[in-house]
N, C-alpha and C positions, 0 to 999 in steps of 0.2 A: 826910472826903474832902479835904478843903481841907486838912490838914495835910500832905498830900502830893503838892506842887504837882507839874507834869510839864510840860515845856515841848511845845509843837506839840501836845497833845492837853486838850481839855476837853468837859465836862459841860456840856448847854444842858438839860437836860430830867430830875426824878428823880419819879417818879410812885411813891405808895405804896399799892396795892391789899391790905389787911390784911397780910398776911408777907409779900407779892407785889411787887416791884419791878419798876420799866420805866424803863431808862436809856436815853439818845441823847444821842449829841456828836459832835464834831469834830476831826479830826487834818488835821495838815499832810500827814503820810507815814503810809502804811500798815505800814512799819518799827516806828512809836514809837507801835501800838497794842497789841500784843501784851506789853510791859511795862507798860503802863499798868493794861491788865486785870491784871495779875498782882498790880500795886501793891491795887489796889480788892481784889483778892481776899483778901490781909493783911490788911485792917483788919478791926476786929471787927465793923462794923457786916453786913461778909457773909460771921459765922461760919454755915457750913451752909446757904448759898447755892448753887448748882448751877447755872450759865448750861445754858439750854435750845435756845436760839435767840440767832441772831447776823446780821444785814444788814450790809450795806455798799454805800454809794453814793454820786455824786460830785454835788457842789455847787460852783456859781460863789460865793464872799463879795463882798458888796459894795467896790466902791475906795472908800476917805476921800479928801478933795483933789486931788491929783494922781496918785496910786496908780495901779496898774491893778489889775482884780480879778482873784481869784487863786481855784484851784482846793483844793480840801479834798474831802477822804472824811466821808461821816457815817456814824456806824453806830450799830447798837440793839440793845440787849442783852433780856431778858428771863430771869432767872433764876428757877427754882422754888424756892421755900422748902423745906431740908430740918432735921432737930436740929438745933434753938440760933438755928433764924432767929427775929432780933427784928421785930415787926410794928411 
């Protein structure tokens, strides 16, 4: 997954329940989510993978220094294992 960086969108959370996965992260824009799945659905770690379930919901990030903090969407995937899922 890290081979395929995506700017405004990342991974905080990748949980492995035997073939079973449960992702969560973060995007800037709700635009540059919809590619991003698409990218994770290429790779082969999710051949035969079938997202089940999909959330979405909004989060204040902390400001560093002088920043001010800023709004982000988090969402959470949950795919069912289907042929070719590797556990």
């Amino acid at each position: 997954m890290a081979r395929k960086p995506s700017r405004g969108v990342w991974l905080n959370r990748i949980e492995f329940h035997g073939a079973r996965m449960l992702l969560e992260g973060m995007a800037v824009s709700a635009e540059d989510i919809p590619p991003y799945l698409s990218q994770l659905q290429s790779l082969p770690e999710f051949a035969g993978q079938r997202f089940v379930s999909f959330s979405l919901g909004r989060r204040t990030l902390n400001a560093v220094g002088d920043a001010k903090p800023r709004e982000a969407l988090m969402f959470r995937l949950e795919p069912v294992p289907g042929e070719g899922a590797k556990p």
